[in-house]
PDB file of N, CA, C and O in Angstrom:
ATOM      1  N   UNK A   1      69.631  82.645 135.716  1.00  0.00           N
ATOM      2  CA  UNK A   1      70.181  83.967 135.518  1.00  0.00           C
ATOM      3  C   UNK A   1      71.695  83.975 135.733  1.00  0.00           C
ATOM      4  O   UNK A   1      72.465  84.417 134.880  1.00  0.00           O
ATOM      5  N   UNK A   2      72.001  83.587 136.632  1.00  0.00           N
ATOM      6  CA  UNK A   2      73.622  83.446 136.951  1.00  0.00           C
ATOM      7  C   UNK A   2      74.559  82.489 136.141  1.00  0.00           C
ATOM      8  O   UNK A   2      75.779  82.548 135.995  1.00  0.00           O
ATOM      9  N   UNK A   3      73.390  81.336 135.519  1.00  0.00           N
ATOM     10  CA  UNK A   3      74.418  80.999 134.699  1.00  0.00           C
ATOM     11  C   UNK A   3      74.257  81.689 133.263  1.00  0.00           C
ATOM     12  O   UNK A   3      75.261  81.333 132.646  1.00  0.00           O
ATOM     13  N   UNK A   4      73.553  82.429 132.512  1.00  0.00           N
ATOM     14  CA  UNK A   4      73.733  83.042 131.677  1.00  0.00           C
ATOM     15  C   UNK A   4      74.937  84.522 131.846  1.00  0.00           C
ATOM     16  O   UNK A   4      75.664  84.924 130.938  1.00  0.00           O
ATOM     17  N   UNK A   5      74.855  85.068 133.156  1.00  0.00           N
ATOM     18  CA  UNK A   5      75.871  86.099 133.368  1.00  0.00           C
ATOM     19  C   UNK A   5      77.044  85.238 133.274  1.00  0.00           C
ATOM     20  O   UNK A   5      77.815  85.622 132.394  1.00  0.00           O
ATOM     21  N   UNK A   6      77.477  84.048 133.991  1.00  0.00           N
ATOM     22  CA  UNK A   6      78.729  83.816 134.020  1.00  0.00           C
ATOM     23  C   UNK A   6      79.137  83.000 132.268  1.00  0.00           C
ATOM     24  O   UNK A   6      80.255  82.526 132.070  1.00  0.00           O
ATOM     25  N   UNK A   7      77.976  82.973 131.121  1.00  0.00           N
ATOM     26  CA  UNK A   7      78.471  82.499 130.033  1.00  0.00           C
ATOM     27  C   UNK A   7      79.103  83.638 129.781  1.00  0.00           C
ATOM     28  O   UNK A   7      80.310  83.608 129.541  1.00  0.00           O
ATOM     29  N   UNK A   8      78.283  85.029 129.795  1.00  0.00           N
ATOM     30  CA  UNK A   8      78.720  86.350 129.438  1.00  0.00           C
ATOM     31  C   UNK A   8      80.328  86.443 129.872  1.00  0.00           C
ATOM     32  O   UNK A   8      81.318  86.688 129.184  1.00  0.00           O
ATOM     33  N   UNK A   9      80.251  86.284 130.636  1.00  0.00           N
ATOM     34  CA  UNK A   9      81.862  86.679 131.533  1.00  0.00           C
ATOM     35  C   UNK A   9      82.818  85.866 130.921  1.00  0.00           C
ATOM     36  O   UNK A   9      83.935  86.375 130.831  1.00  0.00           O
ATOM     37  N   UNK A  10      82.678  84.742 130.477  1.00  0.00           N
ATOM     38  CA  UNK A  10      83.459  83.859 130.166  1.00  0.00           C
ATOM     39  C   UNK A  10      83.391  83.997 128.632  1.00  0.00           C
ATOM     40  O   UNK A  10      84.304  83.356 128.111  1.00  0.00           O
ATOM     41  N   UNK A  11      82.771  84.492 127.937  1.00  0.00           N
ATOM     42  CA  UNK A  11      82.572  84.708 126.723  1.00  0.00           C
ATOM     43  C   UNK A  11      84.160  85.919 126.701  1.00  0.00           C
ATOM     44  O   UNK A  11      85.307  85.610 126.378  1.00  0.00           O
ATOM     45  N   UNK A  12      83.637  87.297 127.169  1.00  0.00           N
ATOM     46  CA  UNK A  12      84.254  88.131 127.541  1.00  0.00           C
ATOM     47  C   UNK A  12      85.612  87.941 127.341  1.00  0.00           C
ATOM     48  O   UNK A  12      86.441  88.385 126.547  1.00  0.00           O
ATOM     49  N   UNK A  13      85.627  86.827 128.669  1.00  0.00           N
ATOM     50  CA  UNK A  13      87.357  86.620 128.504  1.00  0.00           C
ATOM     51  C   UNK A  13      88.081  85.771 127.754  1.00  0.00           C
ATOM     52  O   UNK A  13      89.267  85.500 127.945  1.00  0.00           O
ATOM     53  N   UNK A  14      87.222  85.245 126.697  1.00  0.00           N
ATOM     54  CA  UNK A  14      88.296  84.557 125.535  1.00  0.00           C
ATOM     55  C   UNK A  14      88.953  85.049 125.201  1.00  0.00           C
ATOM     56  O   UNK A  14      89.981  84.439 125.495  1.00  0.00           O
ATOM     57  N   UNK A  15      89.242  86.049 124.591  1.00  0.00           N
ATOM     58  CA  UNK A  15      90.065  86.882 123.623  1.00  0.00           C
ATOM     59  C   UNK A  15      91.392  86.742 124.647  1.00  0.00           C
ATOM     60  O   UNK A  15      92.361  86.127 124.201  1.00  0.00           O
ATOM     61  N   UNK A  16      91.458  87.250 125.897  1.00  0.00           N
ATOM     62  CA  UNK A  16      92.283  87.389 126.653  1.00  0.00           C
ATOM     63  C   UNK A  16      93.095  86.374 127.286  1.00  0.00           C
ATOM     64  O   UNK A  16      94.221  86.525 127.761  1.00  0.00           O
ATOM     65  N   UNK A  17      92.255  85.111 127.229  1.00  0.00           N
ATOM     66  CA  UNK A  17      92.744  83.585 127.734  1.00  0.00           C
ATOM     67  C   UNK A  17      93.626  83.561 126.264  1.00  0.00           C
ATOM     68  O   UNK A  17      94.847  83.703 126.339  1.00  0.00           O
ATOM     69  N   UNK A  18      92.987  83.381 124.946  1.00  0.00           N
ATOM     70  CA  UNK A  18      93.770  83.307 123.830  1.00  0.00           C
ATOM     71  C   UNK A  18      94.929  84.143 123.798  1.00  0.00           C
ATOM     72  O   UNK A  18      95.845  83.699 123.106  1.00  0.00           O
ATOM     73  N   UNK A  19      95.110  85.135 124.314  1.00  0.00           N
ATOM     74  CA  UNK A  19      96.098  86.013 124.092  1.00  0.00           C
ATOM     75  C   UNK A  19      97.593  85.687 125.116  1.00  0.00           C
ATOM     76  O   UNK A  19      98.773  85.992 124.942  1.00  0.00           O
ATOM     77  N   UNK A  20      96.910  84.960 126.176  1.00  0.00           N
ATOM     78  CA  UNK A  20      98.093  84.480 127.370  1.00  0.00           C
ATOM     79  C   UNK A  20      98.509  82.996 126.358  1.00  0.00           C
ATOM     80  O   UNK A  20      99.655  82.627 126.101  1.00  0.00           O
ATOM     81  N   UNK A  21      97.478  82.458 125.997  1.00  0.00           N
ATOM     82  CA  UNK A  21      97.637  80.971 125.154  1.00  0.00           C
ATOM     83  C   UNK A  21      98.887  81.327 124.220  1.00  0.00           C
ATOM     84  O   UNK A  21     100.022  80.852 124.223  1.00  0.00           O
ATOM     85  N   UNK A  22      98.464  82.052 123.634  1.00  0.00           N
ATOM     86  CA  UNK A  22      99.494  83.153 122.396  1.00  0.00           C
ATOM     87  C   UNK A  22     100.999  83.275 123.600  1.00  0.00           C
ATOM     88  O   UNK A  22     102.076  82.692 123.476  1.00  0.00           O
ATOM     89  N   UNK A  23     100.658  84.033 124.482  1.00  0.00           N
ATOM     90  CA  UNK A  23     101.845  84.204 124.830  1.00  0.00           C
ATOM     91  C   UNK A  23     102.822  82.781 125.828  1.00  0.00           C
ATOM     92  O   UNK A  23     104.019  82.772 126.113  1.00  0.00           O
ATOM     93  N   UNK A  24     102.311  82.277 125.980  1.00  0.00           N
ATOM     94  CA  UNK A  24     102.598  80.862 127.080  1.00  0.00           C
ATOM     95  C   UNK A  24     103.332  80.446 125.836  1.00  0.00           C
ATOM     96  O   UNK A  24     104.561  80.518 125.854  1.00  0.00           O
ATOM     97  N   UNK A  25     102.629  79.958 124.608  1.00  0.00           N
ATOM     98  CA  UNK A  25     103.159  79.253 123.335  1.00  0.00           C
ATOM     99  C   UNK A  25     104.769  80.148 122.653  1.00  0.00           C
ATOM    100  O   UNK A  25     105.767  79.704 122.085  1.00  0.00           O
ATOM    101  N   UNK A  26     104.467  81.163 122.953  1.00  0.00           N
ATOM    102  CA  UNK A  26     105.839  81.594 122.403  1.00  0.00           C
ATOM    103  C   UNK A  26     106.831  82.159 123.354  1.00  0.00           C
ATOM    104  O   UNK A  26     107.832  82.834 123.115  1.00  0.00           O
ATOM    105  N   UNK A  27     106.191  81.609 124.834  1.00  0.00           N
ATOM    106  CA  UNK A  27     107.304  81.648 125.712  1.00  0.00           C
ATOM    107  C   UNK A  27     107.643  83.218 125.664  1.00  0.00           C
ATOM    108  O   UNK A  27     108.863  83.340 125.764  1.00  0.00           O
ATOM    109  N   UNK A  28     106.958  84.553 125.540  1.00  0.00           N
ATOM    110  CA  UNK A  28     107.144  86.062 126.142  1.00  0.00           C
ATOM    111  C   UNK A  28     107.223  86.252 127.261  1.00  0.00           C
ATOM    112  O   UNK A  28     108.149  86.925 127.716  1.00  0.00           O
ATOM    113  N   UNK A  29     106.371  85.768 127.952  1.00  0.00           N
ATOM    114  CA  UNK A  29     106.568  86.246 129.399  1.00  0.00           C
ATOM    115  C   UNK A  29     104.277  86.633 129.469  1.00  0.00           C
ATOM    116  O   UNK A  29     103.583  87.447 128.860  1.00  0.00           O
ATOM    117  N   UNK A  30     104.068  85.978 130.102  1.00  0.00           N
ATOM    118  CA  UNK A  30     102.943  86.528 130.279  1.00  0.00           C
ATOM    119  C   UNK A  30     102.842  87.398 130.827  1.00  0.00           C
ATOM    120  O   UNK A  30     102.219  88.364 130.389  1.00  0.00           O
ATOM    121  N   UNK A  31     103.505  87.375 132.167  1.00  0.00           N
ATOM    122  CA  UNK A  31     103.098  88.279 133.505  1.00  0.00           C
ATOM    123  C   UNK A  31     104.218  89.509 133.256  1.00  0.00           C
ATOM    124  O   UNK A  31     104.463  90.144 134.281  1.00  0.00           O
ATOM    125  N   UNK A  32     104.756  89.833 132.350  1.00  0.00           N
ATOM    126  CA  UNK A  32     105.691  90.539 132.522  1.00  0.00           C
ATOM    127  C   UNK A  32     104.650  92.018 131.531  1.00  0.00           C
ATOM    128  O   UNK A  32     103.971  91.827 130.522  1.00  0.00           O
ATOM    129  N   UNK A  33     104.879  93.508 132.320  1.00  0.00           N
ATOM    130  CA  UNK A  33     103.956  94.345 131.622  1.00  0.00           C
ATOM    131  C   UNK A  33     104.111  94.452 130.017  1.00  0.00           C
ATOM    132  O   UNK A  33     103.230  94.703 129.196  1.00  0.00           O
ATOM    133  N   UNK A  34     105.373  94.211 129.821  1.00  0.00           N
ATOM    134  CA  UNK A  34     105.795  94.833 128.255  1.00  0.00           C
ATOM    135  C   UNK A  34     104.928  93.838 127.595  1.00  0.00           C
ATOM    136  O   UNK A  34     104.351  94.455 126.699  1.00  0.00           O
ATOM    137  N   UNK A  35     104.475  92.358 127.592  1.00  0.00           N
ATOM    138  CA  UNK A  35     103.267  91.631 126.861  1.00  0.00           C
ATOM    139  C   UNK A  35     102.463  91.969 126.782  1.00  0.00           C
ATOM    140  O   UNK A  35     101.832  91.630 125.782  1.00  0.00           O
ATOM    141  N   UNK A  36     101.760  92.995 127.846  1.00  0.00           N
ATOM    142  CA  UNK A  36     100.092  93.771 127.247  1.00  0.00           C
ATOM    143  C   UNK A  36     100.346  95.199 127.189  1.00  0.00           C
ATOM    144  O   UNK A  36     100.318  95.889 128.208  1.00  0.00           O
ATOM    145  N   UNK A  37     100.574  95.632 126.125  1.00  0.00           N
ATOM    146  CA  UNK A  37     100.560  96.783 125.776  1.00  0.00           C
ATOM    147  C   UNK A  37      99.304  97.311 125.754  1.00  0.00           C
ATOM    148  O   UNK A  37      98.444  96.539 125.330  1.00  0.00           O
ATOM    149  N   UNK A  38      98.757  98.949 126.251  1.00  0.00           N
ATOM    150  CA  UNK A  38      97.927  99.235 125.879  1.00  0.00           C
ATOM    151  C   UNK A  38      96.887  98.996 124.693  1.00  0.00           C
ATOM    152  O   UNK A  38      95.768  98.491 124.792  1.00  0.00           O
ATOM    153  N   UNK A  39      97.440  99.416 123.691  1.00  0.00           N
ATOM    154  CA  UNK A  39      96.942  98.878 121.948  1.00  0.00           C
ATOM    155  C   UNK A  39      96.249  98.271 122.342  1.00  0.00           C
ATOM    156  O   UNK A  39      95.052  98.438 122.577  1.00  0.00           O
ATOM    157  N   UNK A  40      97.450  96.783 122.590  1.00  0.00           N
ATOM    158  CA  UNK A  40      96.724  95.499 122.448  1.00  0.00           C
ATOM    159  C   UNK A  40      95.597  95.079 123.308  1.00  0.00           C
ATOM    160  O   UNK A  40      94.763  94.300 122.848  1.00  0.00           O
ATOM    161  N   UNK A  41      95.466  95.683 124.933  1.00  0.00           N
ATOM    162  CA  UNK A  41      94.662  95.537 125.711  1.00  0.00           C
ATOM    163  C   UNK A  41      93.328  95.944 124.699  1.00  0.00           C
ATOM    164  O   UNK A  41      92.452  95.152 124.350  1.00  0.00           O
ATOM    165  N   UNK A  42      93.407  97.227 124.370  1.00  0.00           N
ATOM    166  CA  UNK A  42      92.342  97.739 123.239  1.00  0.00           C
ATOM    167  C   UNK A  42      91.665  96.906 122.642  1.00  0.00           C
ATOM    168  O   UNK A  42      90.453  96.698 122.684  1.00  0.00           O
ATOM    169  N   UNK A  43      92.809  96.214 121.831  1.00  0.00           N
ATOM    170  CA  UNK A  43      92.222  95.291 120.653  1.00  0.00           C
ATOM    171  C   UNK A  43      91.562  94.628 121.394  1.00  0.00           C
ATOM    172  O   UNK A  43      90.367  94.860 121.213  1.00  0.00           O
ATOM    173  N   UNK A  44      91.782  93.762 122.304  1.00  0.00           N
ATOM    174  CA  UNK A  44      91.606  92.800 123.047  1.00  0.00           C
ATOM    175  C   UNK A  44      89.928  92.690 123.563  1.00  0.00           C
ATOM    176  O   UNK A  44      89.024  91.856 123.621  1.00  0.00           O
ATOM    177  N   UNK A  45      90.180  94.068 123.872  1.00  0.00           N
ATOM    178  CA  UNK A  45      88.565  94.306 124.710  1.00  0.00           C
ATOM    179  C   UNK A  45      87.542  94.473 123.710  1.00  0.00           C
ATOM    180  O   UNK A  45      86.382  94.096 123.875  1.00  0.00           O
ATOM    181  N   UNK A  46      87.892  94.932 122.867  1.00  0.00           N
ATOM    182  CA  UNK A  46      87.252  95.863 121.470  1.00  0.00           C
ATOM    183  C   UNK A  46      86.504  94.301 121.102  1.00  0.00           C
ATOM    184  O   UNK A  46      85.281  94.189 121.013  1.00  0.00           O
ATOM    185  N   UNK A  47      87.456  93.146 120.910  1.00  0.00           N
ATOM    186  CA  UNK A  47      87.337  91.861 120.054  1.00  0.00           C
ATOM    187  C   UNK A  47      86.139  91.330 121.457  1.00  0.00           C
ATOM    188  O   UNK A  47      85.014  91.078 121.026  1.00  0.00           O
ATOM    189  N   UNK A  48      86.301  91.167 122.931  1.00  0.00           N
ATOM    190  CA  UNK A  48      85.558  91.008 123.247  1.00  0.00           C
ATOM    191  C   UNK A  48      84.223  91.156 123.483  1.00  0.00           C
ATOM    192  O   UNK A  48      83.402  90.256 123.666  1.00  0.00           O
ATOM    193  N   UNK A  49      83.944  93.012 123.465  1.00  0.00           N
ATOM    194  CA  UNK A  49      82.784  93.197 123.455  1.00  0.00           C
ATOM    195  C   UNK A  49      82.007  93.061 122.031  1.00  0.00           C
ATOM    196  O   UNK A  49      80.828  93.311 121.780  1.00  0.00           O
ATOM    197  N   UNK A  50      83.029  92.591 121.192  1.00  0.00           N
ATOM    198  CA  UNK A  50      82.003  92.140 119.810  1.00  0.00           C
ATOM    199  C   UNK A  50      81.508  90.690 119.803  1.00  0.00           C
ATOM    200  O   UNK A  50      80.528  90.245 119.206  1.00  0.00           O
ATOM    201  N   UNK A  51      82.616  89.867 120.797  1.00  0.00           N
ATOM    202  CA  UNK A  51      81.700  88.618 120.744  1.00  0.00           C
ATOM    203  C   UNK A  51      80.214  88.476 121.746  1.00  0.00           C
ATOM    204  O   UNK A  51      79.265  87.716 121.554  1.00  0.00           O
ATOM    205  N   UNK A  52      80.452  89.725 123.115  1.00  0.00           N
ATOM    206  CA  UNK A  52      79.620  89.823 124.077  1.00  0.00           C
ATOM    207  C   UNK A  52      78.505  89.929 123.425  1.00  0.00           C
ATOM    208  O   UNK A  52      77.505  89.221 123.550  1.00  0.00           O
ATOM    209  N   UNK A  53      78.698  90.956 122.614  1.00  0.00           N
ATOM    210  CA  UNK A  53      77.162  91.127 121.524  1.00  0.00           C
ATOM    211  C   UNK A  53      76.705  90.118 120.902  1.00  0.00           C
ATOM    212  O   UNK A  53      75.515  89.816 120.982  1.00  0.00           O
ATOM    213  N   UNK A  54      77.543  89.459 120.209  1.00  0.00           N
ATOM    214  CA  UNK A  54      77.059  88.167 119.391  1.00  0.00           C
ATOM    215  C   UNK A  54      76.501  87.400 119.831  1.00  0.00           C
ATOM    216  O   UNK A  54      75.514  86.872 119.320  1.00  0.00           O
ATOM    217  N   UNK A  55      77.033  87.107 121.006  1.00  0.00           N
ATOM    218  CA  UNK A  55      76.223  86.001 121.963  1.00  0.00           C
ATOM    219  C   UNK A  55      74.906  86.425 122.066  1.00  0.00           C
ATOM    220  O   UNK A  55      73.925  85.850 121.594  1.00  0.00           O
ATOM    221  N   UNK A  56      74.934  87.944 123.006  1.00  0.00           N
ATOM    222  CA  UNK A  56      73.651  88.460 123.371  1.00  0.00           C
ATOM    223  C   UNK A  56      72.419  88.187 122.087  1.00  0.00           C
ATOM    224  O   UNK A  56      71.255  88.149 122.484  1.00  0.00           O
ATOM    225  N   UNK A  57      72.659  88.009 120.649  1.00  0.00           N
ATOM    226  CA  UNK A  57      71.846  87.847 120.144  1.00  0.00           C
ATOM    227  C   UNK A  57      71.764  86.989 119.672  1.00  0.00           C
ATOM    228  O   UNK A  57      70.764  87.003 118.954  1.00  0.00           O
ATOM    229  N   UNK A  58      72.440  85.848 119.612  1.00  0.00           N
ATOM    230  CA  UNK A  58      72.211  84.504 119.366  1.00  0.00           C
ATOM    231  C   UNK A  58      71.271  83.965 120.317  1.00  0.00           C
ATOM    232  O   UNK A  58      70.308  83.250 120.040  1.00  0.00           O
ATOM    233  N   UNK A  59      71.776  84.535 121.958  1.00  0.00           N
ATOM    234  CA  UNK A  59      70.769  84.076 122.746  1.00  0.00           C
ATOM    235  C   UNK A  59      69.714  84.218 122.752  1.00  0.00           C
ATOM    236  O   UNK A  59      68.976  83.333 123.185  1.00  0.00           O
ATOM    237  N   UNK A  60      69.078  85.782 122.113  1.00  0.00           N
ATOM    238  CA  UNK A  60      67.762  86.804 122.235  1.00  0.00           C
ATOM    239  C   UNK A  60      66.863  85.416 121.099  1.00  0.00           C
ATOM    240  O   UNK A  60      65.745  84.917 121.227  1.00  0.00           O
ATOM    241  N   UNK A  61      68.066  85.143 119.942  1.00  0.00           N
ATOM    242  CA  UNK A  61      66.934  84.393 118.570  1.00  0.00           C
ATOM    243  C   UNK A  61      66.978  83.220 118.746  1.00  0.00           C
ATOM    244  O   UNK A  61      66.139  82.612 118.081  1.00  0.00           O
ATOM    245  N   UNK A  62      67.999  82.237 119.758  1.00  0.00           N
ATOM    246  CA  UNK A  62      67.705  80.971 119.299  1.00  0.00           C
ATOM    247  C   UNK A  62      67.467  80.248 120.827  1.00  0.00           C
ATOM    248  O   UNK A  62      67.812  79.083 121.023  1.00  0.00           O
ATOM    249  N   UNK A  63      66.759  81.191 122.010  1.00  0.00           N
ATOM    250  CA  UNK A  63      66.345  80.355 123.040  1.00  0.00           C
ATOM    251  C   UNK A  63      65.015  81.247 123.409  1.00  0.00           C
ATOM    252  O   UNK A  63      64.750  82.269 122.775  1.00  0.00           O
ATOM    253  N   UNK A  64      64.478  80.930 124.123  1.00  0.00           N
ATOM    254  CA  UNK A  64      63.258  80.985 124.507  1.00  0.00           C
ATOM    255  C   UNK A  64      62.017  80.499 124.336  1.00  0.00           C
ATOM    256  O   UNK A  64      62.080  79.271 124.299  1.00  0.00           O
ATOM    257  N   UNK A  65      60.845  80.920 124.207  1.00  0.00           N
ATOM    258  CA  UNK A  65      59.811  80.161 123.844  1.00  0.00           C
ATOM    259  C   UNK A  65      59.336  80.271 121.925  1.00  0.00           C
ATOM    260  O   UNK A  65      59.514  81.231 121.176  1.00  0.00           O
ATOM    261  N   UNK A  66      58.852  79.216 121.675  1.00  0.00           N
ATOM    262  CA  UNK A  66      58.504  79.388 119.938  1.00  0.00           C
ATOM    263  C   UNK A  66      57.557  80.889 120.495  1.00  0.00           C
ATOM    264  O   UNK A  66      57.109  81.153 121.612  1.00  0.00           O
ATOM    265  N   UNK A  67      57.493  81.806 118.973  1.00  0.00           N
ATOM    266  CA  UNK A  67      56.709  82.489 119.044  1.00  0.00           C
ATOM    267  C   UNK A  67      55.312  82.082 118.639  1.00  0.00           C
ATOM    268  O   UNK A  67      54.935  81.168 117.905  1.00  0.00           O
ATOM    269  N   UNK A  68      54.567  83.105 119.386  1.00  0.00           N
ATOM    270  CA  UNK A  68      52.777  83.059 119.389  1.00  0.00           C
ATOM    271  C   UNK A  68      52.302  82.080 120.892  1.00  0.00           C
ATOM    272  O   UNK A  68      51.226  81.498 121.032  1.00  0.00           O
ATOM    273  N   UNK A  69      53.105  82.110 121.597  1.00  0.00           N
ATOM    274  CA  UNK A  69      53.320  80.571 122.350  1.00  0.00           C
ATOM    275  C   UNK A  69      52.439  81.436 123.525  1.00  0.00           C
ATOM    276  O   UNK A  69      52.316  82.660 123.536  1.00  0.00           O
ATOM    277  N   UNK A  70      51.919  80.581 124.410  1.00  0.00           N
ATOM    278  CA  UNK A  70      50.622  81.124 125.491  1.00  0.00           C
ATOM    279  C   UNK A  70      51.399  80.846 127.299  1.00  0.00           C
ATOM    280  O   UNK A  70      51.200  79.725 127.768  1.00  0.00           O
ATOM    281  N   UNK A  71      51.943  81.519 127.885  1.00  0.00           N
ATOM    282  CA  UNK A  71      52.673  81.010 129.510  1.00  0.00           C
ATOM    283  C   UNK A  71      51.499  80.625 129.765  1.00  0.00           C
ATOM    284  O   UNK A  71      50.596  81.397 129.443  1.00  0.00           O
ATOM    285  N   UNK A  72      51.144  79.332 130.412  1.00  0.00           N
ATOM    286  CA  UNK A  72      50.291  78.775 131.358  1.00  0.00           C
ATOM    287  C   UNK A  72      51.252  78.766 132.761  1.00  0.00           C
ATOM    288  O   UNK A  72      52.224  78.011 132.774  1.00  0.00           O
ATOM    289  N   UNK A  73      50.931  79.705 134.059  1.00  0.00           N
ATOM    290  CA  UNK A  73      51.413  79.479 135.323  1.00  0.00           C
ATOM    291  C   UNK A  73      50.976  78.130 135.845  1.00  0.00           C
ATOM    292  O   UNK A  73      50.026  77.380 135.621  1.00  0.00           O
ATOM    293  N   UNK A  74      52.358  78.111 136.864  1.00  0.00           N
ATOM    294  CA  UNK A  74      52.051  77.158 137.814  1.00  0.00           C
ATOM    295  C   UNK A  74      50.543  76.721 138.680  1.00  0.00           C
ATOM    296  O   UNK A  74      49.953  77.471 139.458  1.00  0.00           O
ATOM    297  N   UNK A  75      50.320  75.970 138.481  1.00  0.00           N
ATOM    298  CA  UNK A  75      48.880  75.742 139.373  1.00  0.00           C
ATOM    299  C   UNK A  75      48.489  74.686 139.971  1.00  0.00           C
ATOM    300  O   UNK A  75      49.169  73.775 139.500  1.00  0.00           O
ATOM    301  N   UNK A  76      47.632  74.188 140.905  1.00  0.00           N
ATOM    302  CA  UNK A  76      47.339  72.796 141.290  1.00  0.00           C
ATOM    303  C   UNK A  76      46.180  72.104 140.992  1.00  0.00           C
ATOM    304  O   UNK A  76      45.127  72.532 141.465  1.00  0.00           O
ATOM    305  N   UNK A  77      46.174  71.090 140.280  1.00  0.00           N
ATOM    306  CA  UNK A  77      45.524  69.837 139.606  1.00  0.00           C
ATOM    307  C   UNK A  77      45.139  68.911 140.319  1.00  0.00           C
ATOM    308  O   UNK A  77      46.120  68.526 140.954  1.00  0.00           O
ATOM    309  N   UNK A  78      44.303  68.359 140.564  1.00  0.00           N
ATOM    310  CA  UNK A  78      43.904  67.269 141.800  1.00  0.00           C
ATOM    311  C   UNK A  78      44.791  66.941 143.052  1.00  0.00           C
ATOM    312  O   UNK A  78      45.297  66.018 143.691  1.00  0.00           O
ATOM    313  N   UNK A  79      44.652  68.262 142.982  1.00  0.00           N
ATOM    314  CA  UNK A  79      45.833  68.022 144.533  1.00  0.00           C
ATOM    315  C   UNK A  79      47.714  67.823 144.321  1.00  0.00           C
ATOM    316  O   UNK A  79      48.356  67.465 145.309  1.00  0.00           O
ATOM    317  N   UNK A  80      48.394  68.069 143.078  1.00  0.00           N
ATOM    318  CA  UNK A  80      49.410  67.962 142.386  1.00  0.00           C
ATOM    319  C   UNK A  80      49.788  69.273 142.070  1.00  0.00           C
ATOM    320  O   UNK A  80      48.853  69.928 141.611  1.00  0.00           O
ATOM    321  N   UNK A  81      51.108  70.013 142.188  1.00  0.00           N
ATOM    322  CA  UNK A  81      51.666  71.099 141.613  1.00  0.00           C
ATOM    323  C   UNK A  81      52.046  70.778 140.310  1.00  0.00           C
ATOM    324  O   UNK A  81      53.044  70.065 140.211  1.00  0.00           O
ATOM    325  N   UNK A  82      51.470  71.147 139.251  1.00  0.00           N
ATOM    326  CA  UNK A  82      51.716  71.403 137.792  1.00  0.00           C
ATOM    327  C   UNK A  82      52.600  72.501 137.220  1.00  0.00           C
ATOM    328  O   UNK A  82      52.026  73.504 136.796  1.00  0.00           O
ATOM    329  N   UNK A  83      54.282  72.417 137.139  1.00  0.00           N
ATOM    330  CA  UNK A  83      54.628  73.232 136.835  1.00  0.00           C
ATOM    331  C   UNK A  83      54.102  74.236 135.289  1.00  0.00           C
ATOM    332  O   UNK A  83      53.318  73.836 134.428  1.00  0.00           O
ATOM    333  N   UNK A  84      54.901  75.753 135.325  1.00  0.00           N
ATOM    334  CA  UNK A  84      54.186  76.282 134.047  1.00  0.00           C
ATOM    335  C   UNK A  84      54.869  75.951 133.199  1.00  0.00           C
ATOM    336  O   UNK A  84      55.870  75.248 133.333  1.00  0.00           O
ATOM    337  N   UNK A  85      54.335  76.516 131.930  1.00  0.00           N
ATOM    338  CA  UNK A  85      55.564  76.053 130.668  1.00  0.00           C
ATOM    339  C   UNK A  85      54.076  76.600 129.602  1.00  0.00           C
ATOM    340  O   UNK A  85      52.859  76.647 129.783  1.00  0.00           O
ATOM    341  N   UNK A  86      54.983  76.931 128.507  1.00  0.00           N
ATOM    342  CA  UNK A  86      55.090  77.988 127.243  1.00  0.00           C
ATOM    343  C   UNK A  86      53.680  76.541 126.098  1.00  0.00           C
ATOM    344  O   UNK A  86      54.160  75.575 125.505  1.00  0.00           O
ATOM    345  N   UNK A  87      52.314  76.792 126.102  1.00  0.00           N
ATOM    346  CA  UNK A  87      51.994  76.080 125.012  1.00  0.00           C
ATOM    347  C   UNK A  87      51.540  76.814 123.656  1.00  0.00           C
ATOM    348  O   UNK A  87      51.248  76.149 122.662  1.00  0.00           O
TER     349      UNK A  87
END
């Protein structure tokens, strides 16, 4: 779980790492306020929460179990813990 939140987060903040990248490369001033203008903060976030989504559904279609698939729980087998898993 935590590492799927922290892909989220890090997803998130591309746009914004790219945008210091952007600014480091042309030598503006990162830290200085006049480089993030409102607008651009806008854009910025706007562009992120569209990749947040993208992810979210790349993840929803291309991980989990095949469909029709049966959870068999964990259980014990001649004296052996058999983890579960999707047949």
């Amino acid at each position: 779980m935590i590492r799927t939140v922290l892909t989220e987060v890090g997803v998130f903040l591309i746009p914004f790492a790219v945008y210091a990248i952007f600014l480091i490369a042309t030598r503006s001033g990162v830290t200085l306020p006049a480089s993030w203008p409102l607008d651009m903060i806008a854009k910025l976030t706007l562009a992120a929460l569209v990749l947040v989504i993208v992810s979210f559904v790349l993840l929803a279609e291309l991980t989990g179990a095949p469909p029709n698939s049966t959870y068999v729980p964990a259980h014990i087998e001649n004296g052996r813990l058999v983890p579960g898993a999707e047949r």
